[in-house]
Every structure is written in structure tokens, then in C-alpha cells.
C-alpha positions in Angstrom: 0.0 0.0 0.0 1.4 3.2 -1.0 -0.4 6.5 0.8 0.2 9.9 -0.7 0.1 12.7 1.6 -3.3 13.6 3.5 -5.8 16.2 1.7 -5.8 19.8 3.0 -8.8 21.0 4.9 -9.8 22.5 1.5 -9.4 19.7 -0.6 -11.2 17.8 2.3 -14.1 20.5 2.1 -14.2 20.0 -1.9 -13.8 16.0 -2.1 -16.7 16.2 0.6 -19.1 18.8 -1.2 -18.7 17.0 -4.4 -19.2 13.5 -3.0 -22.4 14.6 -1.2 -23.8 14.6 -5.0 -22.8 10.6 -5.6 -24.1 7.0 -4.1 -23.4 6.6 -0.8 -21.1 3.5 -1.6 -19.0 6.2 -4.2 -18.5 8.7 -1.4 -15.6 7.6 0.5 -13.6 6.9 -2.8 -13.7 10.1 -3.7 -12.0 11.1 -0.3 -8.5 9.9 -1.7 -8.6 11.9 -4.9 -8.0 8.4 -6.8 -9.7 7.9 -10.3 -8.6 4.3 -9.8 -10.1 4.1 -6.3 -12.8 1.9 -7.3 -10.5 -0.8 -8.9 -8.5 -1.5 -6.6 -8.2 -4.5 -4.2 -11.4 -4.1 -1.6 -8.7 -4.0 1.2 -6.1 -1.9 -0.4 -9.1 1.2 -0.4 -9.8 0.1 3.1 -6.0 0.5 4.4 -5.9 4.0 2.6 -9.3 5.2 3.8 -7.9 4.3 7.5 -4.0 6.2 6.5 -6.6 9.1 5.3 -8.9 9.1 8.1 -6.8 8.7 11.2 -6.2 12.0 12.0 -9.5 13.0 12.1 -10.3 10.4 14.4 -7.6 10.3 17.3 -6.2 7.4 15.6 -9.1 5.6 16.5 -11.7 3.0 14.8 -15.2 3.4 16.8 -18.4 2.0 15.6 -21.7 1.1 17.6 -23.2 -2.3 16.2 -26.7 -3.8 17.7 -27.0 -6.9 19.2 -28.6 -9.5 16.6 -30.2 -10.9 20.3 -31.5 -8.2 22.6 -31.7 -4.4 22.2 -27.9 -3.6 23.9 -26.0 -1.5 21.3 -22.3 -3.1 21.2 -19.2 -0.7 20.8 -16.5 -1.6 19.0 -12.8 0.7 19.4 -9.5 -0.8 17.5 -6.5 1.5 17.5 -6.0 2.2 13.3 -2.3 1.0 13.7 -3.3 -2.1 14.3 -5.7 -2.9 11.4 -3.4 -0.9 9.2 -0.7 -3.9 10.3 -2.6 -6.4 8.5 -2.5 -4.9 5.0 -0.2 -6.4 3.0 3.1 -4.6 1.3 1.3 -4.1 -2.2 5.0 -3.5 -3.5 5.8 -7.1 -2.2 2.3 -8.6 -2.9 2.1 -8.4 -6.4 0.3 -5.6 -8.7 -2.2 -3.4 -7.8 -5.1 -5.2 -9.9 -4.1 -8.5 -6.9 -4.0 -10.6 -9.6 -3.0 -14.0 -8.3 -2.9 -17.7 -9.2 -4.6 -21.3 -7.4 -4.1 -24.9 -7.9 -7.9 -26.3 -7.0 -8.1 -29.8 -8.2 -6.5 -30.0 -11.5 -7.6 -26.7 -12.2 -5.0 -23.3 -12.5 -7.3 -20.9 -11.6 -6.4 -17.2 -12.2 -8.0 -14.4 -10.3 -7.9 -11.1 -9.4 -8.6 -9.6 -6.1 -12.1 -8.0 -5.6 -12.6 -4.5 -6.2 -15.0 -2.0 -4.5 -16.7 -1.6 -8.0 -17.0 -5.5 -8.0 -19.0 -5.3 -4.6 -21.3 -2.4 -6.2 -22.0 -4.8 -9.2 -22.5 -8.0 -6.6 -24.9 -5.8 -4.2 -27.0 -5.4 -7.2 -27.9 -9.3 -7.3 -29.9 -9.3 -4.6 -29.3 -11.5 -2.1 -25.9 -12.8 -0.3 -25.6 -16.3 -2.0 -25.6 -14.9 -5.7 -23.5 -12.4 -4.6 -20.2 -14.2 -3.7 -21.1 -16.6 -7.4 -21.7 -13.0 -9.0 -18.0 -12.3 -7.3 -16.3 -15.6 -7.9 -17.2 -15.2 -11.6 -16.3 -11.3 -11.7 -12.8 -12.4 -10.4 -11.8 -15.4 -12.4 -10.0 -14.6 -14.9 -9.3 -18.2 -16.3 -9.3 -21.5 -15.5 -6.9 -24.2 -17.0 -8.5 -27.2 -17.8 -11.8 -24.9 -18.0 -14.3 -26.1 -15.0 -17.6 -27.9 -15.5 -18.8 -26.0 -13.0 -17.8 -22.3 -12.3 -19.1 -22.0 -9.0 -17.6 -25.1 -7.6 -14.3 -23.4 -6.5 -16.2 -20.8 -4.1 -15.2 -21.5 -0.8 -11.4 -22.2 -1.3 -11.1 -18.8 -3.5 -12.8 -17.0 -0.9 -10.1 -18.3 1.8 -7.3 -17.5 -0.7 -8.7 -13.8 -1.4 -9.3 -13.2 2.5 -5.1 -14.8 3.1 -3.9 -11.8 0.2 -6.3 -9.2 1.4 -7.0 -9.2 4.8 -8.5 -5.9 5.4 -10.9 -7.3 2.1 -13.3 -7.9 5.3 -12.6 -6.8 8.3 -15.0 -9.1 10.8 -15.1 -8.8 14.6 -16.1 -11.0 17.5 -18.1 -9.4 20.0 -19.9 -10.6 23.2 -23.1 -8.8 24.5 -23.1 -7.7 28.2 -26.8 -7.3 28.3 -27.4 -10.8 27.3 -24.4 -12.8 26.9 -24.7 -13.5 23.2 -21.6 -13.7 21.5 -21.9 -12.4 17.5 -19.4 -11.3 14.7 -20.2 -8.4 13.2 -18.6 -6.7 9.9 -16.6 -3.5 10.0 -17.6 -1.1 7.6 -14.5 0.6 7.0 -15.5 2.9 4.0 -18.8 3.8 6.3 -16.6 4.8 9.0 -13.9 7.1 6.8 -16.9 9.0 5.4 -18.3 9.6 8.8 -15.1 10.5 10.1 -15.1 13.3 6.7 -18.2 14.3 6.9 -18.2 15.2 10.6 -14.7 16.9 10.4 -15.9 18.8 7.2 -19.1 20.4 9.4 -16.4 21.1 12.1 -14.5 23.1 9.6 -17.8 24.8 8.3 -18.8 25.9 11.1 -15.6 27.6 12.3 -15.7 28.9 9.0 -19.2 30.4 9.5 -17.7 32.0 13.0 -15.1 33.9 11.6 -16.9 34.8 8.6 -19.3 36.7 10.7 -16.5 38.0 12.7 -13.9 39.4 10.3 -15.7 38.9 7.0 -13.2 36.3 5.5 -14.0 33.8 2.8 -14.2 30.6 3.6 -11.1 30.2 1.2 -9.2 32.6 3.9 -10.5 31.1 6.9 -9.3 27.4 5.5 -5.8 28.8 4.5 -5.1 30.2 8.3 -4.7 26.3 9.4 -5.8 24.6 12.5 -3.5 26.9 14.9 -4.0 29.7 14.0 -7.7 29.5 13.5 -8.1 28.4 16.7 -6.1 31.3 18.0 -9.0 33.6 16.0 -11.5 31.6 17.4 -10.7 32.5 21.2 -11.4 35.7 20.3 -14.9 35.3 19.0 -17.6 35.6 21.8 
């Protein structure tokens, strides 16, 4: 995984104004200013949305999740560095389409990683059965001897994709304290970047709106000061 430098409060303000306007499964992408965002490897976007999104979060991951059992709500907290340690060196892994091969019975298979575009197109099936066999055959490139039945491979490619991209899903095991039942729930690390954005963007706005009022700046002028110095203005605003 390679992470170019974090977005300036402006660019931040612009990537979220213009993503407000797209799907909600498009609008994190567009947080790392990536045309190629949506092809790449599910967990590579993942590992860059946490790189992104850390500093607007204390270096924290924090998510509420409901009990499937009783009406508790379940916190979840992971530091990032420590889901950012189970991305994989993408300059050591392979290219960045995670094109890879697997023996399964007599077969070479040849697949590619799935991409966040891929999970749009699988979503669209319906249901979460013909989803992963909408995936499986989104993904496979090529099979030598050809197989008799292309869905057959399923569960040993989805054990090979989750070994090369581990933050593909990121799944955690949580017991309830209200009633004891013990459940593993998904982390939905796109969901939690844009939340992350969105509320550091209406920060920004409205510190914006307070020294607009005060001094009459743009909110191009406000943006430029930087966090310190802003802050500094904003003491002085009753």
C-alpha cells in the first residue's frame, strides 16, 4: 500500500461537497482523490481510507453495532495501527489489480482480487448467496482445464482472497453484556472514513461560519489560516 500525503482542509471540504452529489457506496472513494479508487483490491481502499482518516479520528476506529439478540448496542474501538498492520506490502504482494494464481483440483485458476466496483456490481444481485457466485465469476480470470462447474471453486477462493487481502473484510467477534450472546459483526471501514469526513468537514464549516461573521473572511481565507491559527481567531470570537 502506498499513501500519498493527506488532503488539505480545502481539498477535504471539496472532495466532501462534491461526493455529497454521488451513491453513498462512491463517497468515500472520492476522499483519496484516486480515479482508480474503485478498482482497486477491496482492502487496499480500506488501508488507505484508514491512513486518510486517522487523523481526524484520534487514531481511532469506533463503531456502535446492535446486538442481533437483545436491544444492547455493542461498541466496537481498535486502534488504526493495528488494522493498518494487516495490509499487506502491495509493493511485495504483487500488482495493484491482486492478480494471483490457485491450484484447486487439477484446475490453475487465475483471479484477481475484488474490487470495490465489484461489490457495487455483486450488491445489485440481490441477495448474499448470488452475490459471492456473482463475485467468484467477476474475479476469475481463467481456469486451465476450463471447469464444469464455475461455481464449484467458491469457498477455497474466498479463503485465498481473504489470506492476500485481509482488510478485504474486516470481521469482529463481540460478546453482548446485556445478554451474553456472542456475535461477529462486519466493520464497515469505507462507512466509517466518510463519517469521520463528513463530521470533520461540518467542524470546519462551522468555524468557518464564525469567523466569517466576525472578520468577514471567505471561507477560502478562513481554510488557508490552518488549525492553529484559527483556533487562536476563534478565542477571540464571543
Amino acid at each position: 500500500m502506498t499513501a500519498g500525503p493527506p488532503p488539505t482542509e480545502a481539498e477535504l471540504v471539496s472532495a466532501w461537497d462534491h461526493a455529497l452529489g454521488q451513491p453513498a457506496p462512491r463517497r468515500p472513494l472520492l476522499l483519496l482523490g484516486r480515479e482508480d479508487a474503485d478498482r482497486l483490491p477491496v482492502g487496499e481502499v480500506a488501508a488507505l481510507l484508514l491512513t486518510t482518516a486517522r487523523a481526524w479520528t484520534g487514531d481511532r476506529v469506533e463503531a456502535t453495532l446492535d446486538c442481533p439478540a437483545c436491544p444492547e448496542r455493542l461498541e466496537v474501538d481498535f486502534a488504526v495501527a493495528d488494522l493498518l498492520a494487516a495490509a499487506p506490502d502491495r509493493q511485495q504482494a504483487g500488482p495493484a489489480t491482486g492478480t494471483f494464481t490457485l491450484r484447486w483440483r487439477g484446475h490453475q485458476l487465475t483471479l484477481r482480487l475484488p474490487t470495490p466496483a465489484d461489490l457495487q456490481g455483486a450488491a445489485r444481485t440481490g441477495d448474499a448467496a448470488a452475490a459471492e457466485r456473482w463475485l467468484l465469476r467477476a474475479c476469475l480470470l481463467a481456469a486451465d482445464p476450463p471447469l464444469a462447474d464455475p461455481d464449484a471453486p467458491l469457498p477455497d477462493v474466498s479463503a485465498a482472497m481473504a489470506a492476500r487481502d485481509p482488510l478485504g473484510v474486516v470481521a469482529v467477534t463481540l460478546t453482548c453484556p446485556g445478554c451474553g450472546t456472542t456475535t461477529e459483526a462486519l466493520l464497515d471501514v469505507p462507512g466509517w472514513a466518510w463519517q469521520a469526513a463528513d463530521g470533520r468537514v461540518r467542524r470546519l464549516l462551522g468555524e468557518v461560519h464564525r469567523l466569517a461573521r466576525a472578520y468577514g473572511w471567505s471561507e477560502a481565507e478562513v481554510l488557508g489560516l490552518g488549525p492553529h491559527r484559527r483556533a487562536a481567531y476563534l478565542e477571540q470570537v464571543p
